[in-house]
C-alpha positions as CSV (number, residue, x, y, z in Angstrom):
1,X,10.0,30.2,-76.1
2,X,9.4,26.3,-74.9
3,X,5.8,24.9,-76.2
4,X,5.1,21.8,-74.2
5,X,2.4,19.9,-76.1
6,X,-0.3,17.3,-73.8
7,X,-2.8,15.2,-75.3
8,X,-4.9,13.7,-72.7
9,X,-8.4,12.0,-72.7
10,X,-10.9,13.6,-71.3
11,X,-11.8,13.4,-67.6
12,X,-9.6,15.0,-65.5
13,X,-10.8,17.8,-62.7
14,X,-10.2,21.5,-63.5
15,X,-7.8,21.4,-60.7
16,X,-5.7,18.4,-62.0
17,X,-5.4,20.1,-65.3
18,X,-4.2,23.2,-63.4
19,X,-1.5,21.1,-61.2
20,X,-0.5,19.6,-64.7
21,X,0.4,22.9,-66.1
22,X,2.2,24.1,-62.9
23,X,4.6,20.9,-63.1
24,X,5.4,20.9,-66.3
25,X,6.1,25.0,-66.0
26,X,8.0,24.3,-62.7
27,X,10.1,21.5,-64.7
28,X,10.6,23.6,-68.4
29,X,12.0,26.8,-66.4
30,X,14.3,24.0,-64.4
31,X,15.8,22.0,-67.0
32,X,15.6,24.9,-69.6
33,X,16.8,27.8,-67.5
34,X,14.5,29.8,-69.2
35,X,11.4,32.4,-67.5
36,X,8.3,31.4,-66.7
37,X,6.5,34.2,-68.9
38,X,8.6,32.4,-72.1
39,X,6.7,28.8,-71.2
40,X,3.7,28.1,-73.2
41,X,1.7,24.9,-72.0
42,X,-1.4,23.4,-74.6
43,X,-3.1,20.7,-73.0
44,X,-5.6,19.0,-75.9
45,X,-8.3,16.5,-74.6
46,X,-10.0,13.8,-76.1
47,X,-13.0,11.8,-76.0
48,X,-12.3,7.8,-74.8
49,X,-14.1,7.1,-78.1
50,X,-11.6,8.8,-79.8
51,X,-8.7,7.0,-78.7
52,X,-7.9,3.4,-79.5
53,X,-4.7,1.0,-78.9
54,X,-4.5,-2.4,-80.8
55,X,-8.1,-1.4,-82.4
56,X,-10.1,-1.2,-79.4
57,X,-10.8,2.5,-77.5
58,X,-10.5,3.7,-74.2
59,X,-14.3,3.7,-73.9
60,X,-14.6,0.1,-74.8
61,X,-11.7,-1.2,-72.7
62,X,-12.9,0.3,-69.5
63,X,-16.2,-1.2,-70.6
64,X,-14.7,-4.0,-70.0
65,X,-13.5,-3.7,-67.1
């Protein structure tokens, strides 16, 4: 049973979320010859203020911007 894993930050439509999980499905039973009933698909989303590269967070770099 294939677990794909996706950490994202938050923001993203209910239907973008929903495409996300139908490609990575679509490509899992592909490349994995497996069934689509065996694919499990956790998307996990994050606050901007909760992710930071090189000590300064989303929120702040797009702050910036």
């Amino acid at each position: 049973m294939p677990l794909i894993e996706v950490t994202l930050v938050q923001g993203r439509t209910p239907q973008q979320l929903r495409s996300l999980i139908t490609g990575l499905t679509d490509a899992a039973e592909t490349a994995l010859a497996v069934s689509r009933t065996t694919i499990r698909v956790v998307l996990r989303e994050v606050p901007d203020t909760h992710w930071a590269a090189g000590d300064v967070t989303i929120a702040e770099r797009n702050q910036r911007s």
